[in-house]
C-alpha positions in Angstrom: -40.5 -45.9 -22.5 -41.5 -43.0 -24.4 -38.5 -42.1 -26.3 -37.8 -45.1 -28.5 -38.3 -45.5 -31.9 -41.7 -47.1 -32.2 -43.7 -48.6 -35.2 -46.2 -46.6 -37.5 -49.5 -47.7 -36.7 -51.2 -48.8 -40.1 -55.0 -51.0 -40.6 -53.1 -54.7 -40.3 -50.9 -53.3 -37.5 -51.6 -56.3 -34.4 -52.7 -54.4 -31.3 -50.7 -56.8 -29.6 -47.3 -56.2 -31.0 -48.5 -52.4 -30.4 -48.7 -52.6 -27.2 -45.8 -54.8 -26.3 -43.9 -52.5 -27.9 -45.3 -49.3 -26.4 -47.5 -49.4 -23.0 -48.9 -45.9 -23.5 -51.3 -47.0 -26.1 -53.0 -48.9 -22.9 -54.1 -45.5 -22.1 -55.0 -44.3 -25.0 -57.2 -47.1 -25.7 -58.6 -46.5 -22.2 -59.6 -43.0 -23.2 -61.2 -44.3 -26.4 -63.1 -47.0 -23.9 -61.7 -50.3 -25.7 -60.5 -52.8 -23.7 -57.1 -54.4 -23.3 -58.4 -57.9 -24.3 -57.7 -57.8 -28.2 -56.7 -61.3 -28.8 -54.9 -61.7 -32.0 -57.2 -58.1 -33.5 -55.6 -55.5 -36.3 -56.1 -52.3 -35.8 -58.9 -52.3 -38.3 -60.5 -55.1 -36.5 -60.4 -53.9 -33.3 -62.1 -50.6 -34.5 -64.7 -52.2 -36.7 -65.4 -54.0 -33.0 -65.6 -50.9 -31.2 -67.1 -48.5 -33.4 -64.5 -46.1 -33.8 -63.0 -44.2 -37.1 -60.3 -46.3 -38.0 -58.3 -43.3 -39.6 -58.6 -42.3 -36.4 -57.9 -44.5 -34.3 -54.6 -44.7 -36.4 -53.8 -40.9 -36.2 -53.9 -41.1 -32.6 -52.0 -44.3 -32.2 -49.3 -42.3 -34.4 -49.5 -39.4 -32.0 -48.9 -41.9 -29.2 -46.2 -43.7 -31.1 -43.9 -40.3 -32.0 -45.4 -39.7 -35.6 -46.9 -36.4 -36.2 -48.9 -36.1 -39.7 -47.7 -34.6 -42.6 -50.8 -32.8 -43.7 -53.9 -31.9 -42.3 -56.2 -34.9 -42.4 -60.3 -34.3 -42.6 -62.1 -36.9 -40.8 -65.8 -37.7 -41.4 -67.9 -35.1 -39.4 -69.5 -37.6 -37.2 -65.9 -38.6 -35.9 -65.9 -35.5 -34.0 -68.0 -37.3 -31.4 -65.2 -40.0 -30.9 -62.8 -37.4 -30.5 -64.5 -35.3 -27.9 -65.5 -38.4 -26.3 -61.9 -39.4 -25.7 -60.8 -35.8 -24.9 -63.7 -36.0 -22.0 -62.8 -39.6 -20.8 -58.8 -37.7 -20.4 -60.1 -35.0 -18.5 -62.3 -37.4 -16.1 -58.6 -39.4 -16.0 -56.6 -36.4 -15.0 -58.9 -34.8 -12.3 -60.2 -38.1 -10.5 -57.1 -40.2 -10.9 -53.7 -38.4 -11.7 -54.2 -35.2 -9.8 -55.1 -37.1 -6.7 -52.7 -39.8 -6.9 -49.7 -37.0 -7.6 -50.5 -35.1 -4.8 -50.6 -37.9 -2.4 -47.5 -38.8 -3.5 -46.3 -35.2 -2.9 -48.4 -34.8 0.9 -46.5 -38.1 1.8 -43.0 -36.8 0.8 -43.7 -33.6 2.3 -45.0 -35.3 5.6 -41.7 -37.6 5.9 -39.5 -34.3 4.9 -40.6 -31.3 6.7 -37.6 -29.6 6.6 -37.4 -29.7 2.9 -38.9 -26.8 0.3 -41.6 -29.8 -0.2 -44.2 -27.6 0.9 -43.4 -25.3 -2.2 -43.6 -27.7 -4.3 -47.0 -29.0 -3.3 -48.3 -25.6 -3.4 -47.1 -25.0 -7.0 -48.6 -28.2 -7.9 -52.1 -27.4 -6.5 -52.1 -23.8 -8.4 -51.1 -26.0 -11.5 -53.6 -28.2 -11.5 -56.4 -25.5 -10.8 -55.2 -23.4 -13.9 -55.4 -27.0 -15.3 -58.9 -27.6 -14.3 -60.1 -24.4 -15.6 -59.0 -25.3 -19.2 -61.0 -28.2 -19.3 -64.3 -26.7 -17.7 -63.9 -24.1 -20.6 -63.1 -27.3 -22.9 -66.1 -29.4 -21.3 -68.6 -26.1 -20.9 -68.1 -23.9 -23.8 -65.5 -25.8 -26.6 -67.2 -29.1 -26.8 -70.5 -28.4 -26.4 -70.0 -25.8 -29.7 -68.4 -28.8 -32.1 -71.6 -30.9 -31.0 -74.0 -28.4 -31.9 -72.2 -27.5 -35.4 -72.4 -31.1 -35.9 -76.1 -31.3 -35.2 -76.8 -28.0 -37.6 -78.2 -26.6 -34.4 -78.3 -22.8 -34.0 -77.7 -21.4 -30.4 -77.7 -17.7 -29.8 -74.9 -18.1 -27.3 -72.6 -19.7 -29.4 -73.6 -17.6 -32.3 -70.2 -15.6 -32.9 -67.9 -18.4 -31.5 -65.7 -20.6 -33.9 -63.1 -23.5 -33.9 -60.7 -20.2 -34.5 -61.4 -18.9 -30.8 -61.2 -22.2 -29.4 -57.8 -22.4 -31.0 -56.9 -19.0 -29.5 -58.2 -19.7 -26.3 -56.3 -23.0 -26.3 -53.1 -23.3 -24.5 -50.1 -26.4 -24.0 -51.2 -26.8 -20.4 -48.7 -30.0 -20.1 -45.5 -26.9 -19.8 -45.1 -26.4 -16.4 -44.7 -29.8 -15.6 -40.9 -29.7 -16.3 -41.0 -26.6 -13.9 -42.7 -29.3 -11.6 -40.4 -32.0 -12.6 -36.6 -29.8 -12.2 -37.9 -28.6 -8.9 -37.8 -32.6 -8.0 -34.7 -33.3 -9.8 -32.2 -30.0 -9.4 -34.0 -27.8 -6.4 -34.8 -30.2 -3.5 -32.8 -32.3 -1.5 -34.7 -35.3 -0.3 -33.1 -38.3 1.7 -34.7 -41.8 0.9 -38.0 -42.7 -0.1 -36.9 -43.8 -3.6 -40.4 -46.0 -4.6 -42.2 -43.1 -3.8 -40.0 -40.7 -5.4 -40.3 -42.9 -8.6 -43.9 -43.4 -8.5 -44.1 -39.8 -8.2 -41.7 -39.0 -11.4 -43.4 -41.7 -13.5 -46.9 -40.6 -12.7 -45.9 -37.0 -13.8 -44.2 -37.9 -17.1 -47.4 -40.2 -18.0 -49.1 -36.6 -17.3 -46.6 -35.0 -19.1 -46.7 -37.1 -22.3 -50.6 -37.5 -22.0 -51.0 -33.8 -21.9 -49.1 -33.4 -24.7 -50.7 -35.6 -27.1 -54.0 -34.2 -25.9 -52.9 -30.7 -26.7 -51.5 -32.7 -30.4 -55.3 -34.3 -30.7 -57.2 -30.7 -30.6 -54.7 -29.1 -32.7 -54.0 -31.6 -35.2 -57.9 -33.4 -35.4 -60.4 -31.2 -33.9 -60.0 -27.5 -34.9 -59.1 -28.7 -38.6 -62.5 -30.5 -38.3 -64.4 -27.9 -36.6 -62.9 -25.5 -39.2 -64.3 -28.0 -42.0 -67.3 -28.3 -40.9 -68.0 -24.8 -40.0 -67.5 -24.2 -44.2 -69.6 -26.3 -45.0 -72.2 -25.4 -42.9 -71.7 -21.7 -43.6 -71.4 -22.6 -47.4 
């Protein structure tokens, strides 16, 4: 459902059409905390509603929808509080609902298939999601806290020589080894039956997949530009 051409997302856009027309904005909203109830809203309605940019709101939606921008776009400062908030909300996602749920899926196969490689396959998943994990503690512990305090103007001596430059060093596309994950499933392992699980199990990864990847898009694209924008002026 991800692959189609989809509509650019603009202020009069209905949310309803939006989302008939692509079902991975229902996560997306979920990430920005709105919920699915938007009656006959725009876009810029639904964000007046909710409190959030709606340039935005927008941008992401685009993201979501296929369309990367052309140029760099500089929110307002204070927007960088929405976007960390949503980033936050995906990692809370990830960990407590799509990690778990996955690796059911994968203990159950491997349960019903003993004599497969299955076993392999739930191992490489586990060290996955660990190196996962430990980019968002450094996100959650050392990035995020660092855009909030630029925001605020507030000095900290530990932070003192980091930057929105280091962060984007630092940062990696941690949604890559999933296809490792995912032709091991599809080329590698012989598995007899158990087709709803073995769906469930290929649909939950390419939601992670795609979700990964716009996340990766969101800090590229919106946060480090701002970060780097504020840090001028700040430093100006």
């Amino acid at each position: 459902m991800y692959y189609f051409q989809k509509t650019k997302v603009n202020p009069n856009s209905k949310m309803t059409h939006l989302i008939e027309e692509n079902s991975a904005l229902l996560l997306m909203m979920q990430h920005f905390e709105i919920d699915f109830k938007v009656g006959d809203l725009t876009v810029s309605q639904m964000c007046d509603e909710n409190q959030i940019g709606v340039e935005l709101f927008i941008t992401v939606a685009n993201l979501y929808n296929g369309f990367r921008p052309k140029k760099v776009t500089i929110f307002p400062e204070q927007d960088i509080l929405q976007i960390i908030r949503f980033l936050k909300n995906s990692h809370q996602y990830y960990q407590f609902y799509t990690y778990p749920q996955i690796s059911t899926y994968i203990h159950y196969l491997q349960e019903n298939h003993p004599e497969t490689e299955l076993v392999l396959l739930e191992n490489f998943f586990d060290e996955y999601f660990s190196e996962v994990l430990e980019h968002f503690d450094y996100e959650d512990n050392v990035a995020f806290p660092y855009f909030i305090k630029l925001l605020q103007g507030d000095k900290d001596p530990e932070t003192e020589f980091y930057s929105a430059k280091e962060y984007s060093d630092h940062h990696t596309d941690i949604e890559l080894k999933l296809k490792d994950l995912k032709n091991l499933l599809m080329k590698y392992i012989s598995i007899e039956g158990d087709l709803i699980v073995r769906r469930k199990l290929f649909l939950e990864l390419f939601e992670l997949e795609y979700d990964l990847f716009i996340h990766s898009l969101i800090e590229e694209t919106i946060l480090i530009p701002l970060g780097q924008s504020i840090e001028k002026e700040k430093h100006a």
